[in-house]
C-alpha positions in Angstrom: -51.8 2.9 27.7 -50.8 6.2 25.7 -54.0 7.2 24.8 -58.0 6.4 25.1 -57.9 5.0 21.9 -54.8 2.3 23.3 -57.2 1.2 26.1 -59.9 1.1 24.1 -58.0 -1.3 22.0 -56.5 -3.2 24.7 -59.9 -3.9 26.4 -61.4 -5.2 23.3 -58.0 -7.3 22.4 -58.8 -8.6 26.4 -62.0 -9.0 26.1 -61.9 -10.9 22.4 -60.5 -13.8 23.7 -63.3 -14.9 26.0 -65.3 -13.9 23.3 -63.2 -16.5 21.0 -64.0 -18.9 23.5 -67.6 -18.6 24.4 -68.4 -18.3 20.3 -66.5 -21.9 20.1 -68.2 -23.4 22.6 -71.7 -22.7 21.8 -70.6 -22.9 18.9 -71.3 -20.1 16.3 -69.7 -19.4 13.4 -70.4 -15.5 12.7 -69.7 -14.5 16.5 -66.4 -16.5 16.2 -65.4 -14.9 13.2 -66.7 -11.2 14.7 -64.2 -12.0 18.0 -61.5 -13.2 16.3 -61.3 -9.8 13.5 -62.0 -7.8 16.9 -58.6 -9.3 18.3 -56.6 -9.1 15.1 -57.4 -5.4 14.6 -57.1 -4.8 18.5 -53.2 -6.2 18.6 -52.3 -4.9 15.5 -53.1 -1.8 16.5 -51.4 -1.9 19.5 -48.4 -3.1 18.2 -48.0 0.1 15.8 -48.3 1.8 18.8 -46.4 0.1 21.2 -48.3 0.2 23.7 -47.4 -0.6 27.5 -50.0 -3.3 27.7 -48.2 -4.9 24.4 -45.1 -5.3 26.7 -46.0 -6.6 29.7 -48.3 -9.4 28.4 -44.9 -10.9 26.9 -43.5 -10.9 30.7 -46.2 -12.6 31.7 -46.2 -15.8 29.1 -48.7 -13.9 26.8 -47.2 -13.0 24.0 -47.7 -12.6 20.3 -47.1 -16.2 19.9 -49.3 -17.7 22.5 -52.1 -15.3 21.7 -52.0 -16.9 17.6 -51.9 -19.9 19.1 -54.4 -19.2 21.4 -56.8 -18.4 18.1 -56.1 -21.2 16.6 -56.3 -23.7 19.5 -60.0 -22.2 20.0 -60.9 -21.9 16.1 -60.1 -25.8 15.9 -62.4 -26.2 19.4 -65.1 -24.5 17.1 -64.6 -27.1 14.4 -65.1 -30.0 16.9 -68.2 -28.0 18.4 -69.5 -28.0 14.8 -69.1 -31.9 15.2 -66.6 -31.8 12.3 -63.7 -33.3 14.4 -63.8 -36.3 12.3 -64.0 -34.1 9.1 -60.9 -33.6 6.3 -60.8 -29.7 7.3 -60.3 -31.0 10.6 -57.1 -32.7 10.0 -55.7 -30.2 7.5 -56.3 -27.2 9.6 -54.5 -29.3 12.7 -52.0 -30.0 10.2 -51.4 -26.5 9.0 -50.9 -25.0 12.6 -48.3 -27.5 13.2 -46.4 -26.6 9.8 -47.0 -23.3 10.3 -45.1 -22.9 13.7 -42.8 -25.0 12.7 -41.8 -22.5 10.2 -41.2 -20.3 13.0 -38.3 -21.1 14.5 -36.4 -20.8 11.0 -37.8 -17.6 10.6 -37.2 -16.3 13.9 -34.2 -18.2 14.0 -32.7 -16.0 10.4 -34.3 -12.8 11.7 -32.0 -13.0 14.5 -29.0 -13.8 12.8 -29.0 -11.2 10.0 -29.5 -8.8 12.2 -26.6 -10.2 14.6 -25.0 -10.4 11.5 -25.3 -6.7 10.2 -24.3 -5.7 13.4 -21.4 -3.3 13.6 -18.6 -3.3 16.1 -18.6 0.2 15.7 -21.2 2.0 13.9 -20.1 5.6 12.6 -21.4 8.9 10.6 -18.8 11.1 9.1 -16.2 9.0 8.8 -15.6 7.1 5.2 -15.1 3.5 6.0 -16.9 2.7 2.1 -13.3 3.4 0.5 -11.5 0.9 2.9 -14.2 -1.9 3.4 -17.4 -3.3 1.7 -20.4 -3.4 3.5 -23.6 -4.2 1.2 -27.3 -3.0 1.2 -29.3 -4.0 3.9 -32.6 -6.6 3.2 -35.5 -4.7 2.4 -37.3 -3.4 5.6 -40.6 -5.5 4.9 -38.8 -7.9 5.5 -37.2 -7.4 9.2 -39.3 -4.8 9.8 -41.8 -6.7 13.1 -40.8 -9.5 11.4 -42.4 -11.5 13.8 -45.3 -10.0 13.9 -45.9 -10.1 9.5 -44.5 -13.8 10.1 -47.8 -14.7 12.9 -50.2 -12.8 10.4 -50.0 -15.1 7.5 -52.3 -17.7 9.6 -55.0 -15.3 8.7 -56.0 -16.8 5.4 -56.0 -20.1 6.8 -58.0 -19.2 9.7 -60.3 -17.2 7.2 -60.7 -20.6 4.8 -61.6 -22.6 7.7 -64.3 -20.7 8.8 -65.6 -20.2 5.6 -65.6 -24.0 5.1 -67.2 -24.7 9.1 -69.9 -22.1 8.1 -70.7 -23.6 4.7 -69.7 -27.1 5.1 -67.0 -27.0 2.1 -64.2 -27.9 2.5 -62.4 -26.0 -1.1 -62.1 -22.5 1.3 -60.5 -23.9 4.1 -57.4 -25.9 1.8 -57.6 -23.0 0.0 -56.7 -20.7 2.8 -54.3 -23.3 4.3 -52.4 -23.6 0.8 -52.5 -19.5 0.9 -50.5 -19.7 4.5 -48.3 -22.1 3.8 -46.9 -21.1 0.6 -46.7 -17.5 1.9 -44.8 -18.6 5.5 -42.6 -20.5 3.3 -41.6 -18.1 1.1 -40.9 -15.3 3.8 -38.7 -17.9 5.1 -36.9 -18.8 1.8 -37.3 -14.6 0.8 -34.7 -14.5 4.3 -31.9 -16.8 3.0 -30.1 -15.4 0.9 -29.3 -12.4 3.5 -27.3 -14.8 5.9 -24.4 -15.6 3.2 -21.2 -13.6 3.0 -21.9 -11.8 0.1 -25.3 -9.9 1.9 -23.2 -9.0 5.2 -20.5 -7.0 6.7 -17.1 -7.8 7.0 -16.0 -9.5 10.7 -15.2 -7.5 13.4 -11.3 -7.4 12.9 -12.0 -6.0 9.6 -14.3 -3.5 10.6 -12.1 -1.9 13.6 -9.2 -2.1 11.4 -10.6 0.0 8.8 -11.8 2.3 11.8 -8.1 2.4 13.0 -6.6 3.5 9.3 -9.5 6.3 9.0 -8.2 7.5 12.7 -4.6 7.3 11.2 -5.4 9.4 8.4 -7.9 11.6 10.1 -5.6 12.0 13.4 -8.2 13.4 15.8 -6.9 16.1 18.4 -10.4 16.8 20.6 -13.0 14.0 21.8 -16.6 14.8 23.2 -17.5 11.4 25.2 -20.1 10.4 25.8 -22.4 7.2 27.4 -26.1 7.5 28.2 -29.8 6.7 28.1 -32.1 7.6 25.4 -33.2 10.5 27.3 -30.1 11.7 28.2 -29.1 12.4 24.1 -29.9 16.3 24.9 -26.8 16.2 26.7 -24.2 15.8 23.9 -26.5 17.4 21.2 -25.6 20.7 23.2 -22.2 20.3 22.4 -22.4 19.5 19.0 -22.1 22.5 17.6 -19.4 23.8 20.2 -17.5 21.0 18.7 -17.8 22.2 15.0 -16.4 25.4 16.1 -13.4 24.0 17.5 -9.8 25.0 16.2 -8.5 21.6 16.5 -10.1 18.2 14.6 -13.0 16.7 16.9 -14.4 13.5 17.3 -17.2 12.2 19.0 -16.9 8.7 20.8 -20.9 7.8 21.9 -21.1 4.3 24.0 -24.5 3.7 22.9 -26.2 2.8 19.5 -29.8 4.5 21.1 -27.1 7.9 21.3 -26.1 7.8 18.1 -29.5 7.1 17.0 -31.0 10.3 19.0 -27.8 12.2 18.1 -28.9 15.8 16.0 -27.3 16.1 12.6 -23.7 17.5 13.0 -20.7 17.8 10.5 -18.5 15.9 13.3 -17.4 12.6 12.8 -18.8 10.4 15.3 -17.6 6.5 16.4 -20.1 4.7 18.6 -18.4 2.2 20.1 -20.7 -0.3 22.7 -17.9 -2.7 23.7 -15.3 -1.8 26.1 -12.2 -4.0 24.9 -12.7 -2.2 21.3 -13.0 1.5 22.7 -9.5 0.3 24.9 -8.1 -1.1 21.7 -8.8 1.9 19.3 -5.6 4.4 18.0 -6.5 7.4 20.2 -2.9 8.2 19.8 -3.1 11.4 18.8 -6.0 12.7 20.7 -4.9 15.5 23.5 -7.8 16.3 25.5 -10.9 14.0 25.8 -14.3 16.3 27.1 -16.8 14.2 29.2 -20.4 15.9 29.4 -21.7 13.6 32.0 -20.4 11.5 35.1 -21.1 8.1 34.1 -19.4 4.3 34.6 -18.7 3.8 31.3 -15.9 6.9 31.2 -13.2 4.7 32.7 -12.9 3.1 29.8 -11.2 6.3 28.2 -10.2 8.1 31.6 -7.4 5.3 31.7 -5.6 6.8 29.2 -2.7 9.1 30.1 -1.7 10.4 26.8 -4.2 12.7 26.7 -5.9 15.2 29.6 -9.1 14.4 30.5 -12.0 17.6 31.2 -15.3 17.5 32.6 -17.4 19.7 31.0 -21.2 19.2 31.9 -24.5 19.6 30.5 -25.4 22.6 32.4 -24.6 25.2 35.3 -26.5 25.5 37.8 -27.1 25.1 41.7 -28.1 21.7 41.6 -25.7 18.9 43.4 -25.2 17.4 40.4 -22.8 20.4 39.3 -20.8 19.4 42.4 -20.5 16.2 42.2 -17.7 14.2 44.1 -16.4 11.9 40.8 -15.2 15.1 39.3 -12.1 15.3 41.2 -11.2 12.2 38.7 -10.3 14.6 35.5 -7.1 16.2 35.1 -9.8 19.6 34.6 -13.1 20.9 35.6 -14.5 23.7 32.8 -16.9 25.9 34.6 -18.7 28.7 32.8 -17.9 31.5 35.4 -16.5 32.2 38.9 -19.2 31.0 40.6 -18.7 27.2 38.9 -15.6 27.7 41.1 -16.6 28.6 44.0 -19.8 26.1 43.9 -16.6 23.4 44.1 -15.2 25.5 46.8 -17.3 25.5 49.3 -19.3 22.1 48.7 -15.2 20.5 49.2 -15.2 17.8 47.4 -12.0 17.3 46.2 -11.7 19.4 43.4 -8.9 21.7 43.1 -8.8 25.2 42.5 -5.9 25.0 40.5 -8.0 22.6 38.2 -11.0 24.3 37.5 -11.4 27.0 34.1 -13.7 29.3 33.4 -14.8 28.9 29.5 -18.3 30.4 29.8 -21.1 28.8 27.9 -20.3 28.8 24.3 -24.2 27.7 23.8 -25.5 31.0 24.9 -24.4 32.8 22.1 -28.1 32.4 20.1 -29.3 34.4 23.3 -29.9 38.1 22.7 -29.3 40.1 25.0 -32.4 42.3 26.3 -33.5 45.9 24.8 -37.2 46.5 26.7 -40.2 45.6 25.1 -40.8 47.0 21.9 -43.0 49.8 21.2 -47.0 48.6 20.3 -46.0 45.4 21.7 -47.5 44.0 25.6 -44.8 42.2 27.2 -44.1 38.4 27.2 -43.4 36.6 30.1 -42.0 32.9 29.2 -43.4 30.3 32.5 -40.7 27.6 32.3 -40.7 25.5 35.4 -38.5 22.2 35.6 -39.4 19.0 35.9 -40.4 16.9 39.2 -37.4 15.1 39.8 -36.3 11.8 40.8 -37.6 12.2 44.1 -40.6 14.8 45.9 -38.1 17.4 47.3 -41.1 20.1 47.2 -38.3 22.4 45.7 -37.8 20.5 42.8 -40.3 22.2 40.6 -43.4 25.0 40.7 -45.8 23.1 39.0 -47.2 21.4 41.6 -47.5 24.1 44.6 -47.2 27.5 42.3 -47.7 26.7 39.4 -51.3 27.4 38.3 -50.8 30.4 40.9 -48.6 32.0 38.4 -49.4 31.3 35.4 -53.5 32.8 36.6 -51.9 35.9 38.0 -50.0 36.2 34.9 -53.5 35.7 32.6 -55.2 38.4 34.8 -52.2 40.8 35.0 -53.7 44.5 34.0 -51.7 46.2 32.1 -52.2 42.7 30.2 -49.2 40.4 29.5 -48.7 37.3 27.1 -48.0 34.5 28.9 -45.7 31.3 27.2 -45.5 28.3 29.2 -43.1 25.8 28.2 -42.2 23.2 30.5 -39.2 20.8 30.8 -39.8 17.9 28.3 -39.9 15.3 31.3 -42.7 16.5 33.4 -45.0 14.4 34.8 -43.0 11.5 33.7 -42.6 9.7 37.6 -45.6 11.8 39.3 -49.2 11.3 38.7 -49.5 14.6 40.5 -47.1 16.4 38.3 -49.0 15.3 35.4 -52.3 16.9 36.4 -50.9 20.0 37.6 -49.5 20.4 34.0 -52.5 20.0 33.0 -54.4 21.8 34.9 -51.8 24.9 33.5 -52.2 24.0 30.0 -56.1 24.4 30.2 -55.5 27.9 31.8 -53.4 28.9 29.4 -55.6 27.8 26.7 -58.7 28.8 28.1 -57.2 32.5 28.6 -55.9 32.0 25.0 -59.7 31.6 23.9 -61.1 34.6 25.8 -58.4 36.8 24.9 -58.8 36.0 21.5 -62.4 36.9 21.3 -61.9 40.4 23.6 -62.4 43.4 21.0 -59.5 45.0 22.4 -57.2 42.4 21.3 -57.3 42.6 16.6 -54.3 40.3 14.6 -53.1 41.2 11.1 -55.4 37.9 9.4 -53.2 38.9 5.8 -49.7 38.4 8.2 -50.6 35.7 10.0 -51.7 33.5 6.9 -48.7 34.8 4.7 -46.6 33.3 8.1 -48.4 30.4 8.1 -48.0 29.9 4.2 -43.9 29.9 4.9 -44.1 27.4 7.7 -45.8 25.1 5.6 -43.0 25.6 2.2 -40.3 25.7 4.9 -41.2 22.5 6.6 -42.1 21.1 3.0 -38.2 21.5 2.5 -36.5 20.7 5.6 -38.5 17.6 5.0 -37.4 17.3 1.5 -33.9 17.5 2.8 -34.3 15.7 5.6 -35.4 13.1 4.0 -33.1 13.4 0.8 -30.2 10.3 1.4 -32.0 9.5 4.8 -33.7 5.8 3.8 -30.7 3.8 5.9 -31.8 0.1 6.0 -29.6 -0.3 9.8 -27.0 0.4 11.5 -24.6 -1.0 9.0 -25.9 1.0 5.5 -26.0 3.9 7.9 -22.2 3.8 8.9 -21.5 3.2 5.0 -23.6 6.6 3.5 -23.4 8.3 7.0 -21.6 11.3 5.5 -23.7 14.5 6.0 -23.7 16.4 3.4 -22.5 19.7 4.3 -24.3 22.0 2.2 -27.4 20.2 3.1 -26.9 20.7 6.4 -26.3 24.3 6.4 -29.3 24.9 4.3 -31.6 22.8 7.1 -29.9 25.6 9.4 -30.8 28.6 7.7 -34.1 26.9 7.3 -34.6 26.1 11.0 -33.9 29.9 11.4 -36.2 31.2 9.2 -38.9 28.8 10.4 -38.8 30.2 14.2 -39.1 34.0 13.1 -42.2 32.8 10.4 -43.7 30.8 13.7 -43.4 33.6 16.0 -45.3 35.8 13.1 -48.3 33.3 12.5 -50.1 34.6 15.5 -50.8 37.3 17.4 -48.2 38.7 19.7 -50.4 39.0 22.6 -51.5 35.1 21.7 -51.1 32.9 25.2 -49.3 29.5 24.0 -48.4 26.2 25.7 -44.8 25.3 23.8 -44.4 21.6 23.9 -41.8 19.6 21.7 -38.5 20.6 20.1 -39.2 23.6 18.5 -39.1 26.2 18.8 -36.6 26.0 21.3 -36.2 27.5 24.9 -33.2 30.1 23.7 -36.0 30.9 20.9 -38.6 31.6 23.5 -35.9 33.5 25.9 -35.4 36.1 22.7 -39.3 36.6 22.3 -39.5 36.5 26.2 -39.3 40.1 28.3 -38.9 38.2 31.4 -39.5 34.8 32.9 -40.6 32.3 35.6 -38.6 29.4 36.4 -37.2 27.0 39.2 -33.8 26.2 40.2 -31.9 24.8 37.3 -30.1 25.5 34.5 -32.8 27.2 32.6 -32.0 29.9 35.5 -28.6 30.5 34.6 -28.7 30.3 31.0 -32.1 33.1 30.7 -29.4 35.3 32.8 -27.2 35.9 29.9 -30.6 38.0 28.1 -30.0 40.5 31.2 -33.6 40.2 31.3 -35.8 40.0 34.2 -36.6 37.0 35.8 -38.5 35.4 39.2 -37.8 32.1 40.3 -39.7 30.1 42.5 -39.1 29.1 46.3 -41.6 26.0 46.6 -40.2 24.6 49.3 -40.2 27.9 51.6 -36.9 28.8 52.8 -37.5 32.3 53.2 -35.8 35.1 50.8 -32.4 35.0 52.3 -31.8 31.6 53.0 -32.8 31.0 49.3 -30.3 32.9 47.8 -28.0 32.0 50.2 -28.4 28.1 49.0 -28.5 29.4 45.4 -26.3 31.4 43.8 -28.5 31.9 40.3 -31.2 33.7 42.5 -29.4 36.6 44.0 -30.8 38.9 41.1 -34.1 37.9 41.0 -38.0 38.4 42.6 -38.3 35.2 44.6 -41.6 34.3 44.7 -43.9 32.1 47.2 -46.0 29.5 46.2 -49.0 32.0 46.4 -46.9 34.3 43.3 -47.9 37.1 45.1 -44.5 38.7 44.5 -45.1 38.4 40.8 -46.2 42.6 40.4 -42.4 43.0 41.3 -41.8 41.4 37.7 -44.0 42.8 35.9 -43.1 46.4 37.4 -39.5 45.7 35.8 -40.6 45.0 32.7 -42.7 47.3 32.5 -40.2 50.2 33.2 -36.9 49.4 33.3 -35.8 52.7 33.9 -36.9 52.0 37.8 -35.7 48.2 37.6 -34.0 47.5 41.3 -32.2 44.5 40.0 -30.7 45.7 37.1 -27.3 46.4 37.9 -27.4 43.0 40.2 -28.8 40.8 37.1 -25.6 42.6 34.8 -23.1 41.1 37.8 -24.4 38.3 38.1 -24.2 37.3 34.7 -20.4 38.1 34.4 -20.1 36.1 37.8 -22.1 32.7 37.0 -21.1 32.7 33.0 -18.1 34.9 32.6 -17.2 37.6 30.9 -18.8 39.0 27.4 -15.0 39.1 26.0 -13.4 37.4 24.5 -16.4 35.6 23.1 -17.2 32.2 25.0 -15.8 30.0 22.2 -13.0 31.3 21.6 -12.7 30.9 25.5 -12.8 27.2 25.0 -10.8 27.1 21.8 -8.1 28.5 24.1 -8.5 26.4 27.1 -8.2 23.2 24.8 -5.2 24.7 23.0 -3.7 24.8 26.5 -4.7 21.6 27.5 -3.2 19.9 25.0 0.1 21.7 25.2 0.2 19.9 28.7 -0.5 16.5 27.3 2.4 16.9 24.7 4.7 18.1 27.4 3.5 15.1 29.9 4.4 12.8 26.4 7.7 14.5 25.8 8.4 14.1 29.3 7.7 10.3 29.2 9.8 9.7 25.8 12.4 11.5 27.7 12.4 9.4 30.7 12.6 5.7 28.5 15.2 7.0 27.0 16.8 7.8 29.6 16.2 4.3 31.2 14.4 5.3 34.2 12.2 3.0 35.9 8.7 1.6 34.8 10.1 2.2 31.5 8.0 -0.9 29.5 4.7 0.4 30.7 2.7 0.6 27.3 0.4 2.9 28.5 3.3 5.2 29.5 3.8 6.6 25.5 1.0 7.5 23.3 -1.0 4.3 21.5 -2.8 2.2 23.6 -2.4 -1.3 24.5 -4.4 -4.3 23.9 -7.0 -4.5 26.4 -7.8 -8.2 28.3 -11.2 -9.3 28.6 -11.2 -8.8 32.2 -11.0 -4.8 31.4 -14.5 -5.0 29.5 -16.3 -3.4 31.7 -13.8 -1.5 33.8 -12.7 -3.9 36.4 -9.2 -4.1 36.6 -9.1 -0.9 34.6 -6.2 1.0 36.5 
C-alpha cells in the first residue's frame, strides 16, 4: 500500500461499497450519502498517490469506470427503494448516466489521440530543432492531466442533486445537478477539440527525423554514450554525464527510453532519445567514431551494427561482481577497465575477451573523492556503514544487512573511544525481501536511537549559533536551486520539452556551485559526532566518503570506488568463506579488515583510524588503489580523452581503408554499410532480428 494512511484509505474505499449497497437497500438517504463521500475521498486519494491497490483493481475488471458506475447503479437502486422508480428524477437521473458515459468514449477517445499525436519520434534536450520545425504549445495540463479520472468526477453534482431531491422529495436539485454534469462533461469534451487539428500538433514523423538529421549534419557528433534501460537503471548513464561534458571531442547521448530521458540529471550534452529501432538504424551517425555503451543490454544491436565507428564498453561500475565479466562483452571492438585488475578480472574468468582489447582509463568519476589526511584534530572519527542491496536472488553474500548488519552498526554505537557512525544504504534495499526490509529497519532505529542518547550525554555540546546559521543557508540555498530549477522547467510533454529543452548554461553551473555549497552547509547543521541514517540523493555517497574516516561495506562497487580516499575500510564476508578464500574470490578486499557476521573484527578498523601511524594495511590499500583504478597520473580524464582520441583514429583508418578498397573495385564493394552513413533499415530489423 505505501503507507498506513494508503491502507487506511483502501479499506474504507473497500468497505464503502457494501456500505453503498446496504444504505440503498434499506434504504436511507444520509448513510447513502455518508458511504458514497467515504468512497470518493477514499479513491481520490489513492489515485494521487498511486497506490498498488489502485492498480490491480483495474486487472481485475474494477476499475475507475466500473467503480462510478457502480455508484451510480446503487444510487438509482436507492431511488427505487425510496419507491420513486416511477418518479421524473427517476428517469432523468437513468437518463443522465447514460449521456454521461456516453461522453466517455469521445473523451477518452481525444485524450488518447492528442497525446498519440504530441508524441515525438524522437524527443531531445540540447539540440535546437525550434529553428528547423514548428512544434506548438502543449493543452493545458488540467486538461490531460488524469484526464480520466477529472472526466468520472463530474457525475458528482448529479449524484449530489439526486440525493438532495430523494431526501426532500424535490425534484429542482436533482435536474439541477444533472444539468451541472452534463454541461460540464460536454464542455471538457468540446474544451479537447481543438487540440486534435493540425495547427495544435507536431509535425509527422518524416518531418521530425529530418530536422533531427540536419541538426546532426550541422552539429557532426564524434562521441556517443548509449544507452537503453529501466527506470531504475537511469543512475547508470547519469554517472557518465559529466565525463561526457569533459570530453575533447563533441558528445552525444542516444537514450532508447523516454522514462531515461525523463530520469536523466541536467547535463549540457545534447541528448536524442530515440524508442524505435528502424529510426535509431536510419539516423546520420556518419560522423560518429566511437560509440560508449554503459550497460549490456538487447537493445545495443541496434547501434553495434554499425562499422563506421568502434564500439567500447564502458560499464557502470568496477567491481568483483560477475556482471563486470560478463560474456557479451567480447561483442565491442574495446573493453575500458579502470585499472589492471579490470584486466585480469577478464583474464582469468575467459570469456572471450581479448587482452589486446581491453584499456585501462581509470574512473574519471572519482575525481570529487579526496584523498584521506587522518581525522582532524577535536574531531571523533566517522565511520560511513554502507552495505549494498539484497540482490536478485538470496546469495547470503549479497549484502550485510541481514546477517551483520545490526552487529556492526551496535558495535560501532558502543565503540569507546566513541565514533560517529553514518549509515547510508544502497537506494534499492529491501525492494524484493521482506527480510531485507526489517533488517534495515531494525538499523535505522539503532542509529537513531543512539543518535538520541548521544545527543542528550553531557559529554557530547554543539555550537546551537553554527548549526542554525547552517541551517539558515540550506534553507536560502534550496530556496534558489528551486528557483532555478524551476525557472523555464513548466514543459507541458514530451513535445514542448524537445522544443525549449536547451539548458541554459549559466543556469546550470550556478545549480552546481549551489549543490556544492549546500553539502558543506549540511554537513555543518549538526554536530560532528551526530549518528545519521542518509537516505535519498543527497548528499551523495562520494560526499559521505570525504566526511568519512573509514567505512563498512559489501562486495560492490561502493568497495572499489571508497579505495581511491586511501582510507580505511572493512568489508563484510556474510556468506563465510574464511579470510583467504575471500580475498582470493575478490580482488577489492585484499587491503581490508574482513569481518564476520558477528563484526568482531571491527576494533582492527577502528585501531587504523585511530592511529594511522601503526596502520598494517596502509601500504597495501595505496597498491591496491593503483591496481583496481590506475594510476594518479595523468589524471583519469584525460586518460579517457586519450583512449577515445585513439579509438577514433582506428575508425578513420578502418573508413580510409574501405574507401580505398571500392575504389579499387575489390569485392563486396556495394555493401552500404561498408562506408560511413547508414542505410535504410527494413522493418524486419526493428527489433534486432536480421540485424547482422
Amino acid at each position: 500500500m505505501g503507507s498506513a494512511a494508503e491502507l487506511a484509505a483502501a479499506v474504507l474505499m473497500m468497505a464503502g461499497f457494501p456500505a453503498l449497497m446496504l444504505a440503498a437497500l434499506v434504504p436511507s438517504v444520509p448513510a447513502f450519502a455518508a458511504a458514497a463521500a467515504v468512497t470518493y475521498l477514499a479513491d481520490h486519494y489513492l489515485h494521487r498517490k498511486g497506490s498498488y491497490l489502485i492498480n490491480r483493481l483495474s486487472k481485475v475488471r474494477a476499475g475507475l469506470s466500473i467503480r462510478f458506475l457502480i455508484r451510480q447503479l446503487l444510487l438509482i437502486l436507492l431511488l427505487a427503494r425510496l419507491s420513486l422508480a416511477d418518479d421524473l428524477i427517476s428517469y432523468g437521473a437513468i437518463a443522465c448516466f447514460i449521456a454521461f458515459y456516453g461522453l466517455q468514449a469521445p473523451h477518452g477517445a481525444l485524450v488518447t489521440l492528442i497525446r498519440n499525436r504530441r508524441r515525438m519520434p524522437v524527443a531531445t534536450r540540447n539540440v535546437d530543432l525550434k529553428s528547423r520545425i514548428r512544434i506548438p504549445d502543449a493543452p493545458p495540463r488540467r486538461l490531460l492531466h488524469r484526464s480520466a479520472e477529472k472526466m468520472l468526477h463530474l457525475d458528482l453534482a448529479a449524484v449530489v442533486g439526486i440525493m438532495v431531491s430523494a431526501a426532500t422529495e424535490s425534484a429542482v436539485a436533482g435536474f439541477v445537478g444533472i444539468g451541472v454534469t452534463l454541461v460540464l462533461s460536454t464542455g471538457y469534451v468540446l474544451a479537447l477539440l481543438p487540440y486534435v487539428r493540425g495547427g495544435k500538433t507536431p509535425p509527422k514523423a518524416e518531418t521530425v527525423l529530418a530536422a533531427v538529421d540536419d541538426w546532426l549534419r550541422e552539429y557532426q557528433p564524434e562521441t556517443v554514450l548509449y544507452f537503453s534501460g529501466s527506470r531504475d537503471s537511469a543512475y547508470q548513464v547519469n554517472m557518465w554525464l559529466e565525463t561526457m561534458e569533459q570530453l575533447d571531442s563533441r558528445p552525444l547521448i542516444i537514450l532508447r527510453e523516454r522514462v531515461i530521458l525523463n530520469n536523466l540529471a541536467p547535463t549540457t550534452v545534447p541528448v536524442v532519445c530515440v524508442p524505435g529501432g528502424v529510426h535509431l538504424m536510419n539516423m546520420d551517425l556518419s560522423t560518429v567514431r566511437v560509440a560508449l555503451y554503459a550497460a549490456n543490454v538487447g537493445k545495443n544491436i541496434h547501434l553495434l551494427r554499425v562499422p563506421t565507428m568502434k564500439h567500447v564498453f564502458i560499464g557502470h561500475g568496477d567491481s568483483d561482481k560477475l556482471a563486470s565479466v560478463n560474456p557479451f562483452s567480447k561483442v565491442y571492438d574495446e573493453v575500458w577497465t579502470a585499472g589492471r585488475a579490470g584486466r585480469d578480472r577478464y583474464a582469468i574468468a575467459d570469456v572471450g575477451v581479448r587482452d589486446d582489447d581491453i584499456v585501462e582509463v581509470g574512473r574519471p568519476q572519482l575525481a570529487p573523492i579526496q584523498t584521506w589526511q587522518g581525522v582532524p584534530d577535536g574531531r571523533i572519527p566517522t565511520v560511513l556503514y554502507a552495505p549494498t542491496w539484497e540482490g536478485w536472488d538470496d546469495n547470503p553474500g549479497n549484502t550485510s544487512i541481514l546477517l551483520a548488519g545490526e552487529n556492526i552498526v551496535r558495535r560501532l554505537v558502543t565503540a569507546d573511544p566513541p565514533v560517529r557512525v553514518l549509515y547510508k544504504p544502497h537506494p534499492f534495499t529491501g525492494t524484493r525481501s521482506k527480510d531485507a526490509k526489517a533488517a534495515h529497519q531494525r538499523i535505522t532505529a539503532l542509529v537513531e536511537k543512539a543518535a538520541a542518547e548521544r545527543a542528550a550525554d553531557p559529554r557530547f555540546t554543539a555550537d546551537a549559533a553554527a548549526q542554525a546559521q547552517a541551517e539558515a543557508e540550506l534553507a536560502r540555498i534550496e530556496a534558489r536551486i528551486a528557483e532555478l530549477a524551476g525557472t523555464g522547467s513548466g514543459k507541458g510533454d514530451e513535445a514542448e520539452a524537445t522544443r525549449d529543452g536547451i539548458v541554459d548554461v549559466a543556469r546550470h553551473e550556478e545549480i552546481a556551485r549551489l549543490r556544492a555549497e549546500w553539502n558543506t552547509a549540511y554537513w555543518r547543521s549538526f554536530p560532528t559526532w551526530e549518528h545519521r541514517v542518509i537516505t535519498g540523493a543527497q548528499p551523495r555517497l562520494y560526499d559521505c566518503f570525504n566526511v568519512s574516516d573509514a567505512m563498512v561495506s559489501d562486495i560492490s562497487s561502493v568497495v572499489s570506488d571508497f579505495i581511491a580516499s586511501g582510507k580505511p575500510y572493512a568489508v563484510t564476508d556474510s556468506a563465510e568463506l574464511g579470510v583467504e578464500e575471500f580475498k582470493r574470490q575478490n580482488t577489492a578486499v585484499r587491503a581490508a579488515v574482513i569481518l564476520s557476521n558477528s563484526a568482531a573484527e571491527l576494533g582492527e578498523l577502528l585501531a587504523a583510524v585511530r592511529d594511522p601511524a601503526s596502520d598494517p594495511l596502509a601500504g597495501d590499500r595505496k597498491e591496491l588503489k593503483r591496481y583496481l583504478l590506475g594510476p594518479d597520473e595523468p589524471k583519469s580524464i584525460d586518460q579517457f580523452n586519450t583512449a577515445v582520441a585513439n579509438l577514433a583514429l582506428k575508425a578513420e583508418t578502418r573508413n580510409a581503408g574501405q574507401v580505398t578498397r571500392i575504389v579499387a573495385g575489390g569485392p563486396d564493394v556495394e555493401l552500404a554499410d561498408a562506408l560511413p552513413g547508414q542505410r535504410a533499415a527494413s522493418a524486419g530489423d526493428t527489433d534486432g532480428v536480421n540485424a547482422g
